[in-house]
C-alpha positions as CSV (number, residue, x, y, z in Angstrom):
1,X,12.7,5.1,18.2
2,X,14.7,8.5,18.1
3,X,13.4,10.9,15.8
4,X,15.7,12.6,13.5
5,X,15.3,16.3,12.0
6,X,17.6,16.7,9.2
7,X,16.3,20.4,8.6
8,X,17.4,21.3,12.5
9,X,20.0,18.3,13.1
10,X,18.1,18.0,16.2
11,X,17.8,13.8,17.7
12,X,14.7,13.3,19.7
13,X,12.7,10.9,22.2
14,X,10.5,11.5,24.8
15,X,10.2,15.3,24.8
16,X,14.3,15.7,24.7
17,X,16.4,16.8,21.9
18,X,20.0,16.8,21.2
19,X,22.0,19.5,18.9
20,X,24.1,17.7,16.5
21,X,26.4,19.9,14.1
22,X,25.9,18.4,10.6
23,X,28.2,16.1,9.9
24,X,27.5,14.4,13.5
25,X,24.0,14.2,12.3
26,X,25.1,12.7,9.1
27,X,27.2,10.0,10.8
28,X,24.6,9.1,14.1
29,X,21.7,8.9,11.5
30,X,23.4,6.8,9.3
31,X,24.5,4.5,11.9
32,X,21.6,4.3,14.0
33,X,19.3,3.7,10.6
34,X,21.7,0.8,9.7
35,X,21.7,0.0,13.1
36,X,23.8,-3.7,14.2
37,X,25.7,-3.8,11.2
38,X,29.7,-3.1,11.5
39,X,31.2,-0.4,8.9
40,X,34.6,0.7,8.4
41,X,36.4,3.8,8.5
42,X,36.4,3.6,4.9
43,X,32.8,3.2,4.7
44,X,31.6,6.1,6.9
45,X,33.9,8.3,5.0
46,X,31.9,7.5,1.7
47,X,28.9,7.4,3.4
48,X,29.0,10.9,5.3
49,X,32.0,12.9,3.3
50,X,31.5,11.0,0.2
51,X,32.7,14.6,-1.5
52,X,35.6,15.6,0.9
53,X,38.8,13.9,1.7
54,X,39.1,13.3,5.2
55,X,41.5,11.3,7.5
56,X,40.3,8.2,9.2
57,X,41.1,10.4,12.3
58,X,37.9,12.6,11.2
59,X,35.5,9.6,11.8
60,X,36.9,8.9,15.5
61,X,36.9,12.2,16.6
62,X,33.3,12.7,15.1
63,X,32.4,8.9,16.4
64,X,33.9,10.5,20.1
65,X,31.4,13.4,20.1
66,X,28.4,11.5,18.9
67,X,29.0,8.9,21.8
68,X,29.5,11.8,24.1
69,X,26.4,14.2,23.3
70,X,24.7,10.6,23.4
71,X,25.6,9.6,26.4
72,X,22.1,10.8,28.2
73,X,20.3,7.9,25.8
74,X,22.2,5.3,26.8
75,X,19.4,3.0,28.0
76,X,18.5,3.2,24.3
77,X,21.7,2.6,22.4
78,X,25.6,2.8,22.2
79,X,28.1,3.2,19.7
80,X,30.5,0.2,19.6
81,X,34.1,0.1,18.3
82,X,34.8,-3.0,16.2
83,X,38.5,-4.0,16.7
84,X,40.3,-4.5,13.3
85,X,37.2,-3.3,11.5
86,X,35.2,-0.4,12.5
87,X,31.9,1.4,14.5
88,X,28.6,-0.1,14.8
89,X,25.4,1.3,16.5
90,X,23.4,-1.3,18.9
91,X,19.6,0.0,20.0
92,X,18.6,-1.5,23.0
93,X,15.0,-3.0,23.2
94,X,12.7,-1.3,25.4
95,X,9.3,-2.7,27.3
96,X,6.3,-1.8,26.6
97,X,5.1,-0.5,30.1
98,X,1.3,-1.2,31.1
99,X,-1.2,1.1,30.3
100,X,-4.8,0.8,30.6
101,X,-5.3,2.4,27.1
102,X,-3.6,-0.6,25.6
103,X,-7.0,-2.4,26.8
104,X,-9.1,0.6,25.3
105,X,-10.7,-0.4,21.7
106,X,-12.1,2.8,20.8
107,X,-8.5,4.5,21.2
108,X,-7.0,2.0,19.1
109,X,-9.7,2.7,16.6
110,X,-8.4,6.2,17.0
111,X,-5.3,6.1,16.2
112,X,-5.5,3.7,13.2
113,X,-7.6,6.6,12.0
114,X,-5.2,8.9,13.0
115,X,-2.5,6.7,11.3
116,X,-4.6,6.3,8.0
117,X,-5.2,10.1,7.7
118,X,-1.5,10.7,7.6
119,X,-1.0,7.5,5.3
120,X,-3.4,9.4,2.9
121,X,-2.0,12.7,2.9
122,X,1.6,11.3,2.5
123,X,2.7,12.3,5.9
124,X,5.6,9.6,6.5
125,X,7.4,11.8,9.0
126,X,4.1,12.2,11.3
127,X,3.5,8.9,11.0
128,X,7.0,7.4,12.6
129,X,6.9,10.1,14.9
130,X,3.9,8.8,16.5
131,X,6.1,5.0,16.2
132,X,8.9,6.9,18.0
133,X,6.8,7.5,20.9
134,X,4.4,4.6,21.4
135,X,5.3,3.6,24.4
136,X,5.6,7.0,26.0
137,X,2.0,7.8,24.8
138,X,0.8,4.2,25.5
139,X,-0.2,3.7,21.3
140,X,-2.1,0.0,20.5
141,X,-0.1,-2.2,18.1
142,X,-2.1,-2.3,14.3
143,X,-0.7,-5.2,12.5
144,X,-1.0,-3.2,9.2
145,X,0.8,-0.2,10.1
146,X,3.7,-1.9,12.4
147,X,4.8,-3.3,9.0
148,X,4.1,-0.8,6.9
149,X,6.2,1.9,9.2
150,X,9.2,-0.3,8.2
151,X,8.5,0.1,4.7
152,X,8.2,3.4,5.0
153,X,11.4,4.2,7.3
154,X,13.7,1.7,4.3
155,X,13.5,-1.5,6.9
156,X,13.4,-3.8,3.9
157,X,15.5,-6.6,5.1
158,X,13.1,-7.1,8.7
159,X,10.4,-7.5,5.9
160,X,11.9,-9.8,3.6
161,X,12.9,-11.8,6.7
162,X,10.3,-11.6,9.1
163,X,7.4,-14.3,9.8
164,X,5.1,-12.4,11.1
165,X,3.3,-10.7,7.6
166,X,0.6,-12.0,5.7
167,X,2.0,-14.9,3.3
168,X,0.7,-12.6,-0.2
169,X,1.7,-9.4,1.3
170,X,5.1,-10.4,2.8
171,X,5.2,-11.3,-1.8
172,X,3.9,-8.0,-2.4
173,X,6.1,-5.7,-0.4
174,X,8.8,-8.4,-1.4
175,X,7.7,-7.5,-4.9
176,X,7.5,-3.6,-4.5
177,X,11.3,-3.9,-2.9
178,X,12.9,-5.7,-5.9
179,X,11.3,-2.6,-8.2
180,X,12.5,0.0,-6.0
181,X,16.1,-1.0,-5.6
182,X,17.5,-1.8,-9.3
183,X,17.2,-0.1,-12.4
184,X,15.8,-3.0,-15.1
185,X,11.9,-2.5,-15.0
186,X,11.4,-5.7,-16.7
187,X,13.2,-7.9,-13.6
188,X,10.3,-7.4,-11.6
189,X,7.3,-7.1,-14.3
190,X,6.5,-11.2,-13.9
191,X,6.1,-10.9,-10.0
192,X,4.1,-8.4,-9.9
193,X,1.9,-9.6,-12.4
194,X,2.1,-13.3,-11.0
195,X,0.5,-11.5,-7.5
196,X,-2.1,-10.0,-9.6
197,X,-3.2,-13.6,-10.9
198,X,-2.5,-15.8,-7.9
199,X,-3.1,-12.9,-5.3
200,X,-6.8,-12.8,-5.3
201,X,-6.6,-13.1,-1.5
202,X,-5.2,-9.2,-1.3
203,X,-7.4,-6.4,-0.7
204,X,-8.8,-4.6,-3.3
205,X,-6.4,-1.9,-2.6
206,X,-3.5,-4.0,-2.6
207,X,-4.6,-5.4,-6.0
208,X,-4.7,-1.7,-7.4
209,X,-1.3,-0.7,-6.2
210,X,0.1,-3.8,-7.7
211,X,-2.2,-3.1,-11.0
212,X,-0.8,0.8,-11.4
213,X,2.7,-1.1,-10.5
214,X,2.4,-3.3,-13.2
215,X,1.5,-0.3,-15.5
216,X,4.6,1.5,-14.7
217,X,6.8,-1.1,-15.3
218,X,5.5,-1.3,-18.4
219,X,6.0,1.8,-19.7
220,X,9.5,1.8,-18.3
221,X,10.0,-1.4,-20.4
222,X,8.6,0.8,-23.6
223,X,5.7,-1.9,-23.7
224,X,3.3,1.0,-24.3
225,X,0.0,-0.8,-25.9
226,X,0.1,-2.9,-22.9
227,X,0.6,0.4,-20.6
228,X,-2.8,1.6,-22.5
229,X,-4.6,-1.2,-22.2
230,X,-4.0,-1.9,-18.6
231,X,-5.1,2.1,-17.7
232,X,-7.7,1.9,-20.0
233,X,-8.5,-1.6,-17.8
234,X,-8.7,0.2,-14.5
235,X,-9.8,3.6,-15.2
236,X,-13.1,3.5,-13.5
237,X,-12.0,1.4,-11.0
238,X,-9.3,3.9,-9.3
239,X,-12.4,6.5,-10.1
240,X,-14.9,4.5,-7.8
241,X,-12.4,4.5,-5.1
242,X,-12.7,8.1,-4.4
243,X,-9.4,8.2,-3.6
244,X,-7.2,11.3,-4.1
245,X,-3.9,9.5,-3.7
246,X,-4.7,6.4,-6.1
247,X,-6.3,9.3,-8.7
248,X,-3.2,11.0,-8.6
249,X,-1.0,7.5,-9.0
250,X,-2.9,6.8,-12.3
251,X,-2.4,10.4,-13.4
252,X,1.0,10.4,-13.0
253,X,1.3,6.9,-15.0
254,X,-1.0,8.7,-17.5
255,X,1.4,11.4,-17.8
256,X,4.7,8.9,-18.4
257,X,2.3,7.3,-21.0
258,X,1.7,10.9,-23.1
259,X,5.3,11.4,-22.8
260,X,6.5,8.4,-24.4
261,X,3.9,8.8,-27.2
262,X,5.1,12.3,-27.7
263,X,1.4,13.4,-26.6
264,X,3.1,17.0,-25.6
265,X,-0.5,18.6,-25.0
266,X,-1.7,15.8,-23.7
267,X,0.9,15.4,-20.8
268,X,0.9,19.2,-20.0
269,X,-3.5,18.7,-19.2
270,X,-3.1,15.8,-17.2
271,X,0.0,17.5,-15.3
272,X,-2.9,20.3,-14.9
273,X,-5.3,18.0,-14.1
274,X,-3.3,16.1,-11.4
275,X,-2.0,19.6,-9.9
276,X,-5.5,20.8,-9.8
277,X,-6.4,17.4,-7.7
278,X,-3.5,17.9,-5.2
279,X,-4.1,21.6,-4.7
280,X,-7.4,20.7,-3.0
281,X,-5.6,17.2,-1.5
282,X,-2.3,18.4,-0.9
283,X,-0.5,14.7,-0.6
284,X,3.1,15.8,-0.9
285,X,4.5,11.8,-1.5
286,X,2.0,12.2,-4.7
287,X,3.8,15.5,-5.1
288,X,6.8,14.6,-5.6
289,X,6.2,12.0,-8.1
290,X,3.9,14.4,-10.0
291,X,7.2,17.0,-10.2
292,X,9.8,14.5,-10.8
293,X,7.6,13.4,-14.1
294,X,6.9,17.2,-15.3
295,X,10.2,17.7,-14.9
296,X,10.9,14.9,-17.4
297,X,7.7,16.4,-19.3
298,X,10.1,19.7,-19.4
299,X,13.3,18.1,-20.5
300,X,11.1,17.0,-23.1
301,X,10.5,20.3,-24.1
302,X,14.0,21.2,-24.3
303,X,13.4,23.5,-20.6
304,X,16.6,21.9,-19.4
305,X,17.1,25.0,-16.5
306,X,13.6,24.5,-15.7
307,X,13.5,21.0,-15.3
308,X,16.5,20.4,-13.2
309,X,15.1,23.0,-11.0
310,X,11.7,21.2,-11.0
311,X,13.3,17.4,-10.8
312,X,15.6,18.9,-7.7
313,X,12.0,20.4,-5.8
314,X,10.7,16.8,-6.2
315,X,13.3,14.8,-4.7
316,X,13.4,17.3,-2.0
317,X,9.4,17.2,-1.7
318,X,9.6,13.5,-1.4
319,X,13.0,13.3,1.1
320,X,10.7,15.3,3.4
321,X,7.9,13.2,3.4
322,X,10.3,10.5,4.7
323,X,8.7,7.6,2.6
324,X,12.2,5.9,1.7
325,X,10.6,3.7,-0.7
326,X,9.1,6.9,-2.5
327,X,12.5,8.5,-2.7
328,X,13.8,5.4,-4.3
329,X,10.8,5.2,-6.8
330,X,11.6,8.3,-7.7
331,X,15.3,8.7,-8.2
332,X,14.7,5.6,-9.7
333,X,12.5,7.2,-12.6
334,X,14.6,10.1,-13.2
335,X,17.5,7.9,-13.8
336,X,15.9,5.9,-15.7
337,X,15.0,8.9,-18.5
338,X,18.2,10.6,-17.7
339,X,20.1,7.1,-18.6
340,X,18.2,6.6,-21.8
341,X,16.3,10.3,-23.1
342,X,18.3,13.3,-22.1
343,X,21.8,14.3,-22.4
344,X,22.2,16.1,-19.2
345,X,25.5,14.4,-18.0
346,X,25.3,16.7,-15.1
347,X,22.6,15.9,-13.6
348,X,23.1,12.1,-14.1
349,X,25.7,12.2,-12.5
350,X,24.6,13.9,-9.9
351,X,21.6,12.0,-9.2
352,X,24.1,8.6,-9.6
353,X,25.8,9.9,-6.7
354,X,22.9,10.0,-4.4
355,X,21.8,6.4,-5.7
356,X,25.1,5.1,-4.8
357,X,25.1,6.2,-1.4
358,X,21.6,5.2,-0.8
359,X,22.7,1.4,-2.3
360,X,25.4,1.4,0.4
361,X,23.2,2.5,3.1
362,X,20.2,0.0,2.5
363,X,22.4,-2.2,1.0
364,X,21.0,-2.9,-2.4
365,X,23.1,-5.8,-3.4
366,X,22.2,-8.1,-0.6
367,X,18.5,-7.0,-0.4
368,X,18.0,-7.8,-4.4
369,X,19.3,-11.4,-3.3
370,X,17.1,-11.8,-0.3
371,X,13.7,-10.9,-2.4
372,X,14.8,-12.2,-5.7
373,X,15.0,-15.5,-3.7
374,X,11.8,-15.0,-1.8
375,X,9.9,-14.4,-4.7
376,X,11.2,-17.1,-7.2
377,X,10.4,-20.0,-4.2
378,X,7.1,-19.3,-3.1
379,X,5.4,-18.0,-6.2
């Protein structure tokens, strides 16, 4: 797997880096993360210069320059041309080559710590940069974390469509997928609360997420009580886990719930009492989400310079930490209240914009199909 630097618009593998200018970058790392699937000229334009106006010619020069500045990596991919219709990017599969630390159980048991200590502090980049080099370095295989590094990079269709997950956590990140990518909380409130009741083979952690899931789908759906009575439910249960990023989960749905009750003081202690937790943990996925909702916390308050800056800082904390799913949460949410609470038709629209383009690049529409349909037959 390349890795791709969108602060330096650098592509690297193996130690080697390529210099991409920025709207090369935009292009290779939009094909190559929708990688096998054909797109038109049209499509590339709206994808890459969705604000500029462009001539078809723009994408094959920039398409000519990519291939050529790629050329070096062409054991690993190639850029095809699609007569009548387009460009599509092909990755080649590479073998894992022998290694005797592929036969060592304590370095496996290393780097699954390795991998859960980034998991914990929210470090999705570090985490698929060690995936982009596991061969090279010789890295075990951890059933848990080859899926989950597909959640995390946006691979939702290989996990809808793949065999090889757990039967109730194949429903569960089917579940989590349906939430992420449309904006009607209440569509995906009865699976996730079917998992909790039939799922009781899930890990206790697995039953949480789904639990503080479930919470925020309520309160999205304004079913507040409920919201209460299902935090109120769990409370000590999230406390015993002594765990910094599921603390800081309920404290952000703690915050939603203030907001929608109008608890003003409330909200602003728990947005203390959650910055306070993630100044000694510093888990910037939970940071994001923590700034997207005191940014609606500001709106609130009628800070409407303040909270755009603050609701921009959290969408850029959380595009950093590379946890598509995150991002999508999160735009998600701000939506959501922009839609419904605040007249800011500027940053709606905005904020639209990116959504659209991430629904053509992950392909919403077919992806709500594929786990609407996975869900409804085997639960």
């Amino acid at each position: 797997m390349i890795h791709l630097d969108q602060h330096t618009y650098q592509a690297a593998f193996a130690g080697e880096s390529i210099q991409l200018l920025p709207k090369e970058f935009a292009l290779f790392r939009f094909l190559y993360e929708n990688a096998g699937r054909s797109f038109s000229r049209d499509e590339l334009l709206e994808a890459v210069w969705p604000l500029e106006a462009p001539s078809d010619r723009t994408v094959d020069d920039h398409i000519y320059r990519v291939r050529k500045k790629m050329a070096k990596w062409s054991h690993l991919l190639r850029v095809e041309t699609i007569r009548g219709q387009g460009y599509k990017l092909i990755r080649h599969a590479k073998k894992q080559q022998d290694s005797p630390l592929l036969e060592d159980e304590q370095f496996a048991v290393d780097i699954n710590r390795i991998l859960s200590k980034y998991h914990g502090l929210g470090m999705g980049a570090a985490m698929q940069l060690l995936a982009t080099h596991r061969d090279i370095l010789s890295l075990p295989g951890d059933p848990y974390y080859d899926t989950y590094l597909h959640f995390v990079r946006g691979d939702f269709e290989w996990i809808l469509t793949t065999d090889s997950i757990n039967y109730w956590q194949k429903l569960s990140y089917a579940a989590f997928i349906h939430a992420t990518i449309q904006l009607q909380p209440q569509a995906s409130l009865r699976y996730f609360e079917r998992l909790i009741t039939e799922g009781d083979m899930l890990s206790r952690e697995w039953q949480y997420d789904l639990r503080i899931n479930v919470i925020f789908h309520l309160l999205k759906s304004g079913m507040l009580v409920k919201a209460q009575q299902e935090l109120d439910a769990i409370r000590q249960n999230i406390a015993d886990l002594n765990s910094p990023s599921f603390t800081a989960n309920f404290l952000i749905k703690e915050i939603h719930l203030q907001l929608q009750e109008g608890q003003m003081d409330a909200a602003a202690f728990t947005i203390q009492e959650c910055e306070n937790l993630l100044a000694q943990h510093p888990i910037q996925r939970e940071r994001g989400a923590l700034l997207v909702v005191k940014a609606l916390f500001l709106y609130q308050q009628g800070s409407i310079a303040s909270a755009r800056q603050t609701l921009d800082e959290g969408m850029e904390t959380t595009r950093h930490t590379q946890f598509i799913p995150h991002l999508l949460t999160n735009l998600n949410t701000a939506l959501l209240y922009l839609r419904t609470h605040v007249r800011d038709e500027t940053y709606r629209l905005k904020y639209e914009r990116q959504w659209d383009l991430l629904a053509i690049q992950y392909r919403f529409d077919e992806l709500l199909v594929k786990a609407e349909h996975l869900l409804v037959n085997l639960l």
